[in-house]
C-alpha positions in Angstrom: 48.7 3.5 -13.4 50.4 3.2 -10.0 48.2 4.8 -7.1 50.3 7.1 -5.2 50.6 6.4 -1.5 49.8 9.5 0.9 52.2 9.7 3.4 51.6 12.3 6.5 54.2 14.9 6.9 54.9 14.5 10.6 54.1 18.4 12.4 57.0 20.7 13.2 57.6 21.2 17.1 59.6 23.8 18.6 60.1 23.0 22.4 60.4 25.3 25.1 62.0 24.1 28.5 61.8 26.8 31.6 64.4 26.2 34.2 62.7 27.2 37.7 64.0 26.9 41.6 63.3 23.7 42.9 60.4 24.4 44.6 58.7 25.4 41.3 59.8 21.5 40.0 62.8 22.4 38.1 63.6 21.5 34.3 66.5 20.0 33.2 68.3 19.0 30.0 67.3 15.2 30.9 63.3 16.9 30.7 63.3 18.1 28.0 64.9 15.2 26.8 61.9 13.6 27.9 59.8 15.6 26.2 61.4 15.5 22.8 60.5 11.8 23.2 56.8 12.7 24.0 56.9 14.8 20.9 58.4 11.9 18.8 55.3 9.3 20.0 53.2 11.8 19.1 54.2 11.7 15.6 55.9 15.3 15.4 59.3 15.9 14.1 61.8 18.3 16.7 63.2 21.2 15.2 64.4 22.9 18.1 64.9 24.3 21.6 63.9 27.2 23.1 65.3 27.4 26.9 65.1 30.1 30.1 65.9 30.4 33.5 63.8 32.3 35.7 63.6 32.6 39.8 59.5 32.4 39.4 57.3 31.8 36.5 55.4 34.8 34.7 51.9 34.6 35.9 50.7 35.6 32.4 52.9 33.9 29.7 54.8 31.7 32.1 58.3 33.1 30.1 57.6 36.5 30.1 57.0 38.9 27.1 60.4 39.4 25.4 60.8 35.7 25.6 57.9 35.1 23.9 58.7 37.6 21.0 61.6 35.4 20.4 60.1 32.2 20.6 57.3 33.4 17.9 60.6 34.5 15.5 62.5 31.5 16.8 59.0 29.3 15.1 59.1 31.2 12.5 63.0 30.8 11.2 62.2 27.1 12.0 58.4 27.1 10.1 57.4 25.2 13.8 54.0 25.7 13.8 53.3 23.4 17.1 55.0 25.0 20.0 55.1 22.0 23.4 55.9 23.5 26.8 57.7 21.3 29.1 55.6 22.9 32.1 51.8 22.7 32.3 49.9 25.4 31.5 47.3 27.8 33.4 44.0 28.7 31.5 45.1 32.0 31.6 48.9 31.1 30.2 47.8 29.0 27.8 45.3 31.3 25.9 47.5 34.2 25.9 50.1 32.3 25.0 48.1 31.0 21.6 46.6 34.4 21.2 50.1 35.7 20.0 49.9 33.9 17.0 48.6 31.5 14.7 50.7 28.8 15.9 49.6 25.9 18.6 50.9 25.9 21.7 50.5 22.9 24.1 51.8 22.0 27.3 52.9 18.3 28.8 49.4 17.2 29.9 47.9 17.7 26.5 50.7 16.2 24.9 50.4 13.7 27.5 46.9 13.1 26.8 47.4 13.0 22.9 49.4 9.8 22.9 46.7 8.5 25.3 44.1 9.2 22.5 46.5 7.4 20.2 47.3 4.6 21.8 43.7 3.8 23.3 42.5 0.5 21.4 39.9 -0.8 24.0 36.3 0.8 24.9 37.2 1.1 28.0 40.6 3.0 27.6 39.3 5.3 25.0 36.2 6.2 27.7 39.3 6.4 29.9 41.3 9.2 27.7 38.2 11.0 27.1 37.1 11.3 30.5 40.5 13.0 31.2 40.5 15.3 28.2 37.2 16.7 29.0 38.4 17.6 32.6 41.4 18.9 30.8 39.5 21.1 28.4 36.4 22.1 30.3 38.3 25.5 31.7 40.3 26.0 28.8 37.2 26.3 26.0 37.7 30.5 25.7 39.5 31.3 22.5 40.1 27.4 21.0 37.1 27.9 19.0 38.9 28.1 15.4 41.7 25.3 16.6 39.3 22.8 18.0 36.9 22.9 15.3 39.3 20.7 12.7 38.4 17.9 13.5 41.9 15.2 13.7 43.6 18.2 13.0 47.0 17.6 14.2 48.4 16.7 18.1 46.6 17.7 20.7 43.3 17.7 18.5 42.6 13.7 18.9 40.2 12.1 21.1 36.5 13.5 22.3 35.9 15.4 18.9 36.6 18.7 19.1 32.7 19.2 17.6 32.5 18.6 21.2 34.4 21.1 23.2 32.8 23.8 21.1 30.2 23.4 22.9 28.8 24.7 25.8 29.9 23.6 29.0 26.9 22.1 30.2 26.6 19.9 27.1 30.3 19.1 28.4 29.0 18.6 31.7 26.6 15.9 30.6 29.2 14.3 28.1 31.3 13.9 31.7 28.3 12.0 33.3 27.8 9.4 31.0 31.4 8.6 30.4 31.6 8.1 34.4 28.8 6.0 34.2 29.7 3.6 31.4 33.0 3.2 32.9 31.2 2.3 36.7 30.0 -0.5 34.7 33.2 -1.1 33.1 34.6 -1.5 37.0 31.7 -3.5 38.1 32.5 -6.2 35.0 35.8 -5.9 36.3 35.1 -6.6 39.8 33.3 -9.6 38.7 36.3 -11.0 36.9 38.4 -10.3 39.8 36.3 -12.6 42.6 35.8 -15.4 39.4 39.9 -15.2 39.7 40.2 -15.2 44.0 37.5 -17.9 44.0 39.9 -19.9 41.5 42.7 -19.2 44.1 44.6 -17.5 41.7 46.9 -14.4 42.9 47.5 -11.2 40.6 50.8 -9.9 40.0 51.0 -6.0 38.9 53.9 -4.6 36.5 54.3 -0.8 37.3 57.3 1.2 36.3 58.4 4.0 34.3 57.4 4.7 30.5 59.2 2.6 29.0 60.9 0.8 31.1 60.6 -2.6 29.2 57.0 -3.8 31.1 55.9 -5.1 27.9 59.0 -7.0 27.3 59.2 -8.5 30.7 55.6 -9.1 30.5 56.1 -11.0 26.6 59.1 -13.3 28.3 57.3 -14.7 31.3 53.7 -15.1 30.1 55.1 -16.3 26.5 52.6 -13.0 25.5 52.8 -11.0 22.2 52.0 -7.4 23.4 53.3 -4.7 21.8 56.5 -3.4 22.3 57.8 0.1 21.1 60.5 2.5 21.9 57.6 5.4 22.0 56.4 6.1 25.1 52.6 5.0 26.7 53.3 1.8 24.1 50.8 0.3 26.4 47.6 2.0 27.2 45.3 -0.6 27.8 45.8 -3.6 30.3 46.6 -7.1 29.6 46.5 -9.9 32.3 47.5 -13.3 31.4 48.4 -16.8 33.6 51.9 -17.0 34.7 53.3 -20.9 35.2 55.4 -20.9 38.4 58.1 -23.2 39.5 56.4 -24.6 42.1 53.5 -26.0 39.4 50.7 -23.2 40.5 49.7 -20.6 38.5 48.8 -16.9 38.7 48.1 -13.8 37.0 50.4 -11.3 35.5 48.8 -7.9 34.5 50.5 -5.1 32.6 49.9 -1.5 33.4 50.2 1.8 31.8 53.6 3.2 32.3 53.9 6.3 34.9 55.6 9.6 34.1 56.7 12.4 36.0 54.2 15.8 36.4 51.5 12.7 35.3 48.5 15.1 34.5 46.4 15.9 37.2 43.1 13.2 37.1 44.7 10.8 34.7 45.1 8.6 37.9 41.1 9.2 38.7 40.7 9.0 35.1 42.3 5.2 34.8 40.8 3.9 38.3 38.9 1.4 36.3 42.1 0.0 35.1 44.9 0.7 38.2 42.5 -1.5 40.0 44.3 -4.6 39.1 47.3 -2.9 40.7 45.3 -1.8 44.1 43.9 -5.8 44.2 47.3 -7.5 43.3 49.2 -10.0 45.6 52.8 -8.4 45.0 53.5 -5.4 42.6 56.9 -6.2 40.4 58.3 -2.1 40.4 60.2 -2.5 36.7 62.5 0.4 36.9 65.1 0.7 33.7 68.4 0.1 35.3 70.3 1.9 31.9 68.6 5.4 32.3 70.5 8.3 33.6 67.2 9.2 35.7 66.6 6.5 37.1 66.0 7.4 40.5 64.0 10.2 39.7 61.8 7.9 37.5 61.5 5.3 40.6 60.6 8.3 42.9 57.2 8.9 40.3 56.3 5.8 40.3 56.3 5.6 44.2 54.0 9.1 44.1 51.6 7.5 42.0 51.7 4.3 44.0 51.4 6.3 47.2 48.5 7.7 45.3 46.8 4.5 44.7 46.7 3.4 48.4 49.5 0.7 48.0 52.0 1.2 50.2 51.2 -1.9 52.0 51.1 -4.5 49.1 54.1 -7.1 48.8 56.8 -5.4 46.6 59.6 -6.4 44.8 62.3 -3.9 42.7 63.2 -5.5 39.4 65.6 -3.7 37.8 65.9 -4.5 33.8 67.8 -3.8 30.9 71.1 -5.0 32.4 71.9 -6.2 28.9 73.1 -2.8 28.3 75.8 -3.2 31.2 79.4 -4.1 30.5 80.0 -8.1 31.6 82.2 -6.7 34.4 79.6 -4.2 35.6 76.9 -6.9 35.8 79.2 -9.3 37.5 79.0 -6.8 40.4 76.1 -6.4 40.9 74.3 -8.3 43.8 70.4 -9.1 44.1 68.7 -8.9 47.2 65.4 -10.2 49.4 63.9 -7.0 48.2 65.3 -6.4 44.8 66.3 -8.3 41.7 68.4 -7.6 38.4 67.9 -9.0 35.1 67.2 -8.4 31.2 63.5 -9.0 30.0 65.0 -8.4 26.5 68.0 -10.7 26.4 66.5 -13.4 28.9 69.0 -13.3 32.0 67.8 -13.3 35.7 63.9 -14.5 34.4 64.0 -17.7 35.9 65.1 -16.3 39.2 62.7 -13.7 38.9 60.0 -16.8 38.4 60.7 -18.3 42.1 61.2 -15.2 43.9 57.3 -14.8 42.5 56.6 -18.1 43.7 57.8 -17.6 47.2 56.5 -14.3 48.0 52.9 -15.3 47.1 50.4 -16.8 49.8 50.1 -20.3 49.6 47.8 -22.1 47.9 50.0 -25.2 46.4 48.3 -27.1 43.3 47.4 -30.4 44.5 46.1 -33.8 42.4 42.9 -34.8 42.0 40.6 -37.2 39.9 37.0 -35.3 39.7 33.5 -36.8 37.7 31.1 -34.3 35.9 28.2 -34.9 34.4 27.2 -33.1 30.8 25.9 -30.7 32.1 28.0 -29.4 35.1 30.0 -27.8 32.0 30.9 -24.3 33.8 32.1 -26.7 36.8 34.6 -28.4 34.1 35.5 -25.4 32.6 36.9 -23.8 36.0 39.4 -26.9 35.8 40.6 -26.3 31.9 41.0 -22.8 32.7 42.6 -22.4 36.5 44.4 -26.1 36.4 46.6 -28.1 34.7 44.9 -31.1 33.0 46.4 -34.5 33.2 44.2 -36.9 31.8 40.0 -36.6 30.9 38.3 -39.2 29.8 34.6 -40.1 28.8 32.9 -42.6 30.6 29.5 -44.0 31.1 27.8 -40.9 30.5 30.0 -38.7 32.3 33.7 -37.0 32.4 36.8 -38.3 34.5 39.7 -35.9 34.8 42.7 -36.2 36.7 44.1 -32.7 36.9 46.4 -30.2 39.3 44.5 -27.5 40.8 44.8 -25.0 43.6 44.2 -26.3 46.6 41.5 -23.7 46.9 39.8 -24.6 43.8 40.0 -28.0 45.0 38.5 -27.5 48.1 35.3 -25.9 46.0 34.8 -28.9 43.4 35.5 -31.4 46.3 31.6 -32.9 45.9 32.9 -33.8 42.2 36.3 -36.1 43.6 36.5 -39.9 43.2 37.8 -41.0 45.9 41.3 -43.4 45.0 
């Protein structure tokens, strides 16, 4: 007898966009856009719209009570029993808005925060997402009792355990403090992996950009890497760093960040200081912006908040604009790269090998130079610094000990000079 397979029926959303003067950060068509994507990583199914205009936002409901009577029938003719909210919610919004019926209503940082929780694959990025959630969730405990008790029970229920935030606060409160201590250590191990890397001589290289904005794929065609690519958004949560072979016959490091987004949830940024470190230590941040969006400026003006954020602004920087692939031959035959900004296609391989020198010459010096060193068997970590920062020519075994002739950073040189055989 065949088994039958159980497949999840993806949740219902209803999405509700509120368009507000500017100064209350407007919403557009292009937003929720946006968030109908959010929704789709999340795993929910779209099954419609709801959308208002208003000069200021309703202190209690944020839409206002006759627009919430017809967003609960609006649900109901569409059997939408998650309701998303391209705004973020107060406390006070967001319970009286879920006291008004049996449905679940979220707002962008929990949705936010949900495809964190699902994408999280490392230790340290799932301390990460919980440490955010738990900020997130600490003020809004009154009246989630019922929800929060399922445990996995659809989005915005993943992550901490909601066994957890039924609790009181100050079991919360200690939840917090040990999370911020395990990932202290987590930046400490980091730290050490960092100077191991500078002693080696070896530069880092950041990818930031936009969700989605083809990181991954850039990051897969230069480093020869197999990360995961998606069209979802947050397809990368946790950071990869891998060497990166350079014209010039040196090496460095090329690490791949989390995606930004706009309205990013307030502490994610605190949240992830473990891992946006690699962008605060990098040589030159690559800023990967998605040349084929229709937002595209908006999405570059995000990413230089957050950057701004991170204490950045005066790290090397160059503007890669991808996806150019998506341009008509005549479109890309105009346009014209600059000192300051380069265009290419991660995805169909055109403009990486200029991209590769421009890397070269913006990074310090620190040219790979020849040399012939002797170890004995036991100066084994000595050897290993060679196989893993140089480029190994020749290595032989001789009278007891080890020969190899290798390229090396000149820096790394300098440090194993007692080893050299002089020619």
């Amino acid at each position: 007898m065949r088994s039958a397979r159980l497949v999840q029926t993806p949740e219902r959303a209803l999405l509700v966009g509120v368009h507000l003067p500017a100064r209350y950060h407007s919403t557009s068509t292009d937003r929720l856009a946006e968030l109908e994507l959010l929704a789709r990583s999340a795993g929910a199914e779209v099954v419609g719209r709801v959308e208002q205009r208003r000069d200021r936002p309703d202190p209690a409901t944020l839409i206002g009570r006759g627009k919430l009577e017809e967003l609960h029938r609006e649900a109901a003719a569409r059997d939408a029993r998650l309701i998303l909210f391209d705004h973020n919610l107060s406390p006070t919004q967001l319970r009286n808005l879920t006291r008004e019926g049996e449905r679940r209503v979220l707002d962008r940082t929990a949705l936010i925060l949900d495809i964190f929780a699902r994408r999280a694959r490392s230790r340290e990025g799932q301390l990460q997402v919980e440490l955010a959630q738990l900020n997130y969730w600490l003020p809004r405990l009154t009246g989630r009792g019922v929800e929060l008790s399922r445990l996995g029970g659809g989005i915005g229920t993943r992550g901490p355990g909601e066994t957890k935030l039924e609790t009181d606060r100050r079991r919360i409160r200690h939840r917090l403090t040990r999370i911020r201590g395990e990932l202290e250590t987590v930046r400490r191990r980091r730290s050490l992996q960092r100077r191991a890397r500078q002693a080696a001589g070896l530069a880092t290289v950041a990818l930031v950009g936009y969700t989605n904005a083809g990181k991954s794929t850039l990051f897969n065609a230069l480093t020869r890497a197999e990360v995961g690519v998606s069209q979802k958004l947050f397809a990368t949560l946790d950071p990869t760093v891998r060497a990166l072979a350079l014209p010039s016959g040196r090496r460095a490091l090329l690490s791949d960040t989390v995606g930004f987004i706009r309205d990013l949830p307030p502490g994610l940024v605190a949240a992830f200081h473990a891992t946006l470190e690699e962008v605060q230590e990098a040589a030159l941040i690559l800023h990967v912006s998605d040349f084929s969006s229709s937002r595209q400026a908006e999405e570059d003006e995000e990413v230089v908040k957050v950057l701004a954020e991170l204490g950045v602004e005066p790290t090397a920087r160059l503007h890669v604009f991808n996806k150019i692939d998506r341009l008509g031959e005549e479109e890309r035959r105009r346009l014209r790269n600059s000192p300051r900004a380069l265009f290419l296609s991660a995805l169909a391989g055109l403009g990486l090998e200029e991209l590769r020198q421009r890397i070269d010459g913006w990074l310090p010096g620190d040219r790979p130079v020849r040399v012939v060193l002797r170890f004995a068997p036991a100066q084994a970590r000595q050897r290993a610094l060679v196989h893993q920062w140089g480029r190994v020519l020749s290595e032989q075994f001789r009278d007891g000990s080890v020969c190899i002739e290798a390229e090396l950073p000149e820096s790394l040189a300098r440090q194993l000079q007692e080893f050299a055989v002089s020619s």
